[in-house]
C-alpha positions in Angstrom: 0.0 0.0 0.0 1.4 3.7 -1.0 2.9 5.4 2.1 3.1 2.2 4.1 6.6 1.5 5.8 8.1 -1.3 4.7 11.6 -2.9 6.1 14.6 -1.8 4.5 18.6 -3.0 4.9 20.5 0.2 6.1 23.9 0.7 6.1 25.6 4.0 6.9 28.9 5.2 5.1 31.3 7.7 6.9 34.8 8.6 5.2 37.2 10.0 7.8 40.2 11.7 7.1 42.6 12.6 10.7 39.1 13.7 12.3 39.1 11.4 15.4 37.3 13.9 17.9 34.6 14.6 15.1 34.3 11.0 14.2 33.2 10.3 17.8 31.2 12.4 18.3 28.8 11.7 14.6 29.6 8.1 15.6 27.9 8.4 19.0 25.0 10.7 17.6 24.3 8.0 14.9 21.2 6.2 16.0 21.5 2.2 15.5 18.2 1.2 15.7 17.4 -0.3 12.1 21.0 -0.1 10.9 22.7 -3.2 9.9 26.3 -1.4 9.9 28.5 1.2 10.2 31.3 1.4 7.6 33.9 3.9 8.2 36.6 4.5 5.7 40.0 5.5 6.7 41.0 8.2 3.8 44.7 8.0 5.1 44.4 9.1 8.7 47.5 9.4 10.4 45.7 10.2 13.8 43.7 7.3 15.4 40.7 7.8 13.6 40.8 3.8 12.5 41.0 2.5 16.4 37.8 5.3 17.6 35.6 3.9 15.0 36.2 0.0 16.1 35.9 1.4 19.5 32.3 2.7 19.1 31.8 -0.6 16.8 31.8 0.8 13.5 33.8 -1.3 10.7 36.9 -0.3 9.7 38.0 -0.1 6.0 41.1 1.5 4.2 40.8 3.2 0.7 44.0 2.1 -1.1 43.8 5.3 -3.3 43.3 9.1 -1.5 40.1 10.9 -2.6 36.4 11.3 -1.0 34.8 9.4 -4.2 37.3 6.7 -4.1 36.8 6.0 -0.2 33.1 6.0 -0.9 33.6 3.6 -3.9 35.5 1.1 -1.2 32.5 1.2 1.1 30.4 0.0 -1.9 32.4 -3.0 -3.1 32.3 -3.9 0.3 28.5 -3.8 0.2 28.0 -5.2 -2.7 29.9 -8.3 -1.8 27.6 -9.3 1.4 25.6 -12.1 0.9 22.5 -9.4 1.8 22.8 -6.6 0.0 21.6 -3.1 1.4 18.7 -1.8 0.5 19.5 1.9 1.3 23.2 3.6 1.9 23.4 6.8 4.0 26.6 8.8 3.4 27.4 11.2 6.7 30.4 13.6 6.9 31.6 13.7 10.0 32.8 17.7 9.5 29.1 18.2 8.2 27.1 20.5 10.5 24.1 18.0 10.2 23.2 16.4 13.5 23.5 12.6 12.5 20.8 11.7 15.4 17.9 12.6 12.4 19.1 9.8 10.5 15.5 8.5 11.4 13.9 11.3 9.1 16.3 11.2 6.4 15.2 7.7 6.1 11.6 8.3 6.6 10.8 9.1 2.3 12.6 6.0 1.6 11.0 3.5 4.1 7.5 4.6 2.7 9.3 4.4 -0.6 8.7 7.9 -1.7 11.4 8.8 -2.5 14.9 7.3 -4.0 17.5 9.8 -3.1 17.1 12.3 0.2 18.8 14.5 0.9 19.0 16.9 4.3 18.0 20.7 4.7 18.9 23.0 7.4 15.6 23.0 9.5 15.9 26.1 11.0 16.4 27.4 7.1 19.6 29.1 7.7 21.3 30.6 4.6 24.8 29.7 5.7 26.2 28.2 2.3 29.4 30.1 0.7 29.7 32.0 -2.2 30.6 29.0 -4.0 28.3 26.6 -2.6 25.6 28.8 -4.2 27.3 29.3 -7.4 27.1 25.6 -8.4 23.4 25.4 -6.6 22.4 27.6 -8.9 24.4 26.3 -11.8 22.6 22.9 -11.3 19.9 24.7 -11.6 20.5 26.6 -14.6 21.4 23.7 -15.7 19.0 20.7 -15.2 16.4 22.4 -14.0 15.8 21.3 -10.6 16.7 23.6 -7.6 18.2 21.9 -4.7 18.7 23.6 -1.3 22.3 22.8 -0.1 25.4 20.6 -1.3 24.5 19.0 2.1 26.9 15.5 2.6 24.3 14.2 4.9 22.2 11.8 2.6 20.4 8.4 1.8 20.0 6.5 -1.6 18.3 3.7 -2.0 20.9 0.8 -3.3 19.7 -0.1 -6.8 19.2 3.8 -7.2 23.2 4.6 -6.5 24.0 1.2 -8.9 22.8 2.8 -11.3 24.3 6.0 -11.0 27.5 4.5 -12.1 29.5 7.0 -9.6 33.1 7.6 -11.1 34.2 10.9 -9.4 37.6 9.9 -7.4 37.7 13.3 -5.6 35.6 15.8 -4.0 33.0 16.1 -6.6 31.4 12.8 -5.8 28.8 14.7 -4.0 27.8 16.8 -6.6 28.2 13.9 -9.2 25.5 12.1 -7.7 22.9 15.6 -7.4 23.4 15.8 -11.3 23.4 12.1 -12.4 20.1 11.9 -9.7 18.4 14.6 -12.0 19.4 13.3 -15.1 18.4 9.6 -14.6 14.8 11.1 -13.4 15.4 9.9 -9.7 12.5 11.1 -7.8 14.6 13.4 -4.9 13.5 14.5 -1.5 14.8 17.0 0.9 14.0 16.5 4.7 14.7 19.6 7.5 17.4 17.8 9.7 18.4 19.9 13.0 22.2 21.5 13.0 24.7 20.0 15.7 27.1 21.9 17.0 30.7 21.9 15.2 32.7 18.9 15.6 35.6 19.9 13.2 37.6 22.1 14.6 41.0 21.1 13.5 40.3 18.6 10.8 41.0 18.6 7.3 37.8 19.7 5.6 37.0 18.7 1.8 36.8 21.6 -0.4 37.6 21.1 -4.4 35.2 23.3 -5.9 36.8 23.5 -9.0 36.7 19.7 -9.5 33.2 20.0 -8.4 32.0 23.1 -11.0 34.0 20.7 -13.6 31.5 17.6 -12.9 28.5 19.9 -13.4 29.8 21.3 -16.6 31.1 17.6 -17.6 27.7 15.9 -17.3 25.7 18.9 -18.7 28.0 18.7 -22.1 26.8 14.4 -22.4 23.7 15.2 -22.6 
């Protein structure tokens, strides 16, 4: 029936990158009720990023190759070699302002299957995206016509959905990758109002590449 809830496999994705005191903290925030796992990747730490996330029982992978898209890409091929595939993947950035504890309403579209890609909003509708953040929100939207909120890192997929997105950025423009791929392939997108929590990243390396990221947008717009 149409807006029932059904049971879906979740497994969360966090790629951490020397960001130990941030990674506890989303770790701990990240409610476990309905989740099968927690897969952190370990981008190269060279703090003890690894040993907190087996700590708080998360499992620990290394990405062979540096880059956000390729740690992501290592959390996949782990998935898709379980005998149970997942069902939906939730990527969190553990330097993201979004308070990981509303993982239950990110989830919400997709459980009632709504929705195949969600992504989270700044519920008290603060405006605090850069310059450049808005410059390739609005390119998008230029673009391929859809108008989407924030560049948030904070989002859910459903698992056939990001197969068939065919992700291939190795670098910082994964995220925006998958916005314009979403929108191309006619993915039906939701944005939920998650709470902010306070900042966890003080002293971390952030990811930035907005070049690489304007390039994707301009890339993917040309194949069409």
């Amino acid at each position: 029936m149409a807006g029932a809830e059904t049971e879906v496999l979740v497994d969360v994705v966090i790629v951490a990158r020397d960001c130990a005191r941030a990674l506890k903290m989303t770790l701990e925030r990240v409610p476990r009720r309905g989740i099968r796992s927690v897969v952190v990747v370990d981008n190269g730490s060279t703090d003890n990023s690894g040993q907190v996330a087996r700590d708080l029982g998360a499992i620990v992978l290394r990405a062979h190759r540096g880059g956000y898209g390729n740690a992501c890409r290592r959390a996949i091929r782990h998935l898709h070699a379980l005998p149970n595939r997942p069902g939906v993947v939730v990527f969190i950035d553990p330097l993201g302002p979004e308070d990981p504890a509303g993982l239950p309403l990110l989830l919400a579209p997709l459980r009632t299957e709504t929705a195949e890609l969600v992504l989270s909003t700044d519920v008290e509708k603060h405006s605090d995206s850069g310059l450049r953040e808005r410059a390739m929100l609005g390119l998008i939207g230029v673009l391929y016509g859809h108008n989407f909120s924030e560049l948030s890192g904070f989002r859910a997929v459903k698992y056939p959905a990001l197969v068939a997105l065919g992700m291939s950025a190795e670098g910082d423009g994964w995220d925006v990758e998958m916005l314009v791929k979403a929108v191309r392939l006619g993915l039906h997108i939701s944005e939920v109002p998650i709470a902010r929590a306070h900042e966890t990243g003080e002293g971390c390396q952030r990811r930035r590449g907005t070049g690489r990221k304007l390039m994707r947008i301009l890339r993917h717009a040309a194949a069409r």
